[in-house]
C-alpha positions in Angstrom: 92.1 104.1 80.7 90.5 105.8 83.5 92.2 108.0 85.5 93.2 107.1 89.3 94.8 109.8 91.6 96.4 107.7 94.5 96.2 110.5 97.3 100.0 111.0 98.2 103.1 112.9 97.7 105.2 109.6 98.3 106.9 108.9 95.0 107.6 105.2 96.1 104.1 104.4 96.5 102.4 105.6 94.0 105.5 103.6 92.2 104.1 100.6 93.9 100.4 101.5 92.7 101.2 102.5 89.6 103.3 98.7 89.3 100.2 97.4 90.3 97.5 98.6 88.4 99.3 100.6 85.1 97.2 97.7 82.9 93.9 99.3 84.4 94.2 102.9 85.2 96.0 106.1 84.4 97.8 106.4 87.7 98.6 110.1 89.2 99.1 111.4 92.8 99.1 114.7 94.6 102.8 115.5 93.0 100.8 116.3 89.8 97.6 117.9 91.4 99.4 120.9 94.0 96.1 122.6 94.1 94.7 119.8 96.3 96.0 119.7 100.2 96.9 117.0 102.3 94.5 117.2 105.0 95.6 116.4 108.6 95.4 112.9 109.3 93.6 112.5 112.8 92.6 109.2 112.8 93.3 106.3 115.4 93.6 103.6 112.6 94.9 102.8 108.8 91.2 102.5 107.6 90.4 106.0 109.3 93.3 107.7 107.9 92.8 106.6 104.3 89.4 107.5 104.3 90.2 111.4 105.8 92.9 111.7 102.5 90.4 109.7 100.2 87.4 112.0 100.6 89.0 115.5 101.2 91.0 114.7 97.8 87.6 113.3 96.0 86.2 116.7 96.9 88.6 118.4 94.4 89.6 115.8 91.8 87.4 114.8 89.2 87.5 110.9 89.3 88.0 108.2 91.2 90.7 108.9 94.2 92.4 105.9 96.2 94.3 106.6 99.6 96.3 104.3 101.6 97.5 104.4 104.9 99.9 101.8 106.0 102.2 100.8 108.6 104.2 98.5 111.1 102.7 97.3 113.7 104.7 95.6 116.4 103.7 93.2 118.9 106.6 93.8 121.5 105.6 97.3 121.5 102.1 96.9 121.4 101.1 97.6 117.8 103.4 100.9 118.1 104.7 102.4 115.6 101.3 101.4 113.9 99.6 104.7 112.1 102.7 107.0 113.5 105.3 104.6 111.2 105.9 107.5 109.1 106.9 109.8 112.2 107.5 107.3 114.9 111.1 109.4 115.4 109.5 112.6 115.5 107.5 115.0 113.1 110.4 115.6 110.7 111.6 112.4 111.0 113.3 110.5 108.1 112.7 106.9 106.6 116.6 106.4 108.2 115.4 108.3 112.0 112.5 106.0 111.8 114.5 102.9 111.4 117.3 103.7 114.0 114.0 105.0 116.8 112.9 101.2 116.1 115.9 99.4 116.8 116.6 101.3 120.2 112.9 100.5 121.2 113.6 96.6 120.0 117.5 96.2 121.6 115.8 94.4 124.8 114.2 91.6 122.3 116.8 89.6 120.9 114.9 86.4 120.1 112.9 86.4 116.9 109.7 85.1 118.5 110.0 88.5 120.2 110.0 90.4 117.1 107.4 89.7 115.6 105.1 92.5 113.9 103.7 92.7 110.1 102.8 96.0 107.8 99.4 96.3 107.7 97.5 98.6 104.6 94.4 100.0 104.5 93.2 101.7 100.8 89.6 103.6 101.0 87.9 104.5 97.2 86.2 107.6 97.2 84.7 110.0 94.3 83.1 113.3 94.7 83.3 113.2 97.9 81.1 109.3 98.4 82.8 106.3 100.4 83.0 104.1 97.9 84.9 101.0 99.4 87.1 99.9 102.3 90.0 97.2 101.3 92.7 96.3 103.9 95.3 94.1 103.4 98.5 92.3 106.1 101.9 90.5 106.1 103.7 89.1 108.5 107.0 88.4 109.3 109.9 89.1 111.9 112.2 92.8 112.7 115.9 91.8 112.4 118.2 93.0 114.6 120.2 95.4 112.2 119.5 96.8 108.7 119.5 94.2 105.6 119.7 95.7 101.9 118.8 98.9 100.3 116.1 98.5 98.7 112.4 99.5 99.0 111.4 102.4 101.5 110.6 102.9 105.1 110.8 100.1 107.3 111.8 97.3 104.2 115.4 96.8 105.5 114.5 95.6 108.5 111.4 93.3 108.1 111.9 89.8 107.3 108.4 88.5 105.4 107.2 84.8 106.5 108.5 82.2 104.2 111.5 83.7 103.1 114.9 84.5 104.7 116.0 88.1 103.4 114.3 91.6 103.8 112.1 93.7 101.8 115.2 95.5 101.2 117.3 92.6 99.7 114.0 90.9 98.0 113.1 91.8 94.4 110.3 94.6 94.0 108.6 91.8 92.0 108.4 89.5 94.4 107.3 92.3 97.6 104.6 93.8 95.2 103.5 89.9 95.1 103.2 89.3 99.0 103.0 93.0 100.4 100.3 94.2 102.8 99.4 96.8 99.6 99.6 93.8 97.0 97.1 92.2 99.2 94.7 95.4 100.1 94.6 95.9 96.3 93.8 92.3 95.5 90.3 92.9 97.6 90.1 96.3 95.6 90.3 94.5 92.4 88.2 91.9 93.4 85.3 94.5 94.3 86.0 96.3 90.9 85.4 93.4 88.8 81.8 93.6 89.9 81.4 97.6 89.5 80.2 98.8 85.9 81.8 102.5 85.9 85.4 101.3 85.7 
């Protein structure tokens, strides 16, 4: 198979990727390549983002290299946290700091039609340093007042998905990696890649 590096330290992504694609690639991340850096991700969007981690890491890593950068986006606070999720409680903020920031910012919006927001993905392909492709995937759903389940990472407790009635952090992983804004962005990247001849 031909080897992927998916351009982040976060074990429970490339967990998700690696879920996702193990049938067609040999799935690594930054963990297993420390000579590579994570460059500082200046962007003002998801798509801007990936691409900055995409292409620095293509620079150094012979193959193809796939960076996401994903979020929540809320409408009550005007698309905020949106590409800060990951620090929206501060720079050393934790997945549990970020969740409790969220609920304070939401505890004027107690009906659900005021909660409203969805996790949004954007994955950029690069090699040797060359854009190769832009995929970008969304789902939406509604914040719940309080934290629901364990599971999953980040914001999952808390976000209710459209068409069902318990969080990403009480549903299956099976049945997120089905409907998730990443699920979704990869479904366009596998799309495109059925019509590429070097994979």
């Amino acid at each position: 198979m031909s080897p992927l590096l998916i351009a982040t330290k976060n074990a429970h992504k490339t967990q998700e990727f690696r879920a996702l694609l193990a049938s067609r690639f040999a799935v690594t991340d930054l963990c297993a390549q420390p000579e590579i850096p994570a460059p500082e991700e200046t962007g003002r969007t998801f798509a801007e983002n990936a691409g900055i981690k995409a292409l620095s890491a293509s620079k150094q890593f012979a193959g193809l290299v796939l960076a996401d950068d994903s979020g929540l986006c809320v409408d009550a606070l005007r698309g905020a946290p949106g590409v800060h999720s990951a620090r929206y409680a501060g720079p050393s903020a934790s997945d549990a700091d970020n969740r409790a920031h969220l609920l304070s910012e939401l505890a004027a919006y107690s009906e659900a039609h005021q909660r409203r927001a969805r996790f949004q993905c954007a994955l950029v392909l690069a090699r040797d340093g060359q854009l190769l492709g832009v995929f970008q995937g969304a789902v939406e759903g509604v914040l719940l007042g309080r934290e629901q389940g364990e599971g999953g990472f980040g914001y999952d407790s808390l976000f209710v998905p459209d068409g069902h009635e318990a969080s990403f952090g009480v549903l299956p992983p099976q049945v997120k990696n089905a409907i998730s804004h990443r699920s979704r962005a990869l479904e366009a990247f596998e799309r495109w890649l059925a019509g590429q001849p070097f994979v």
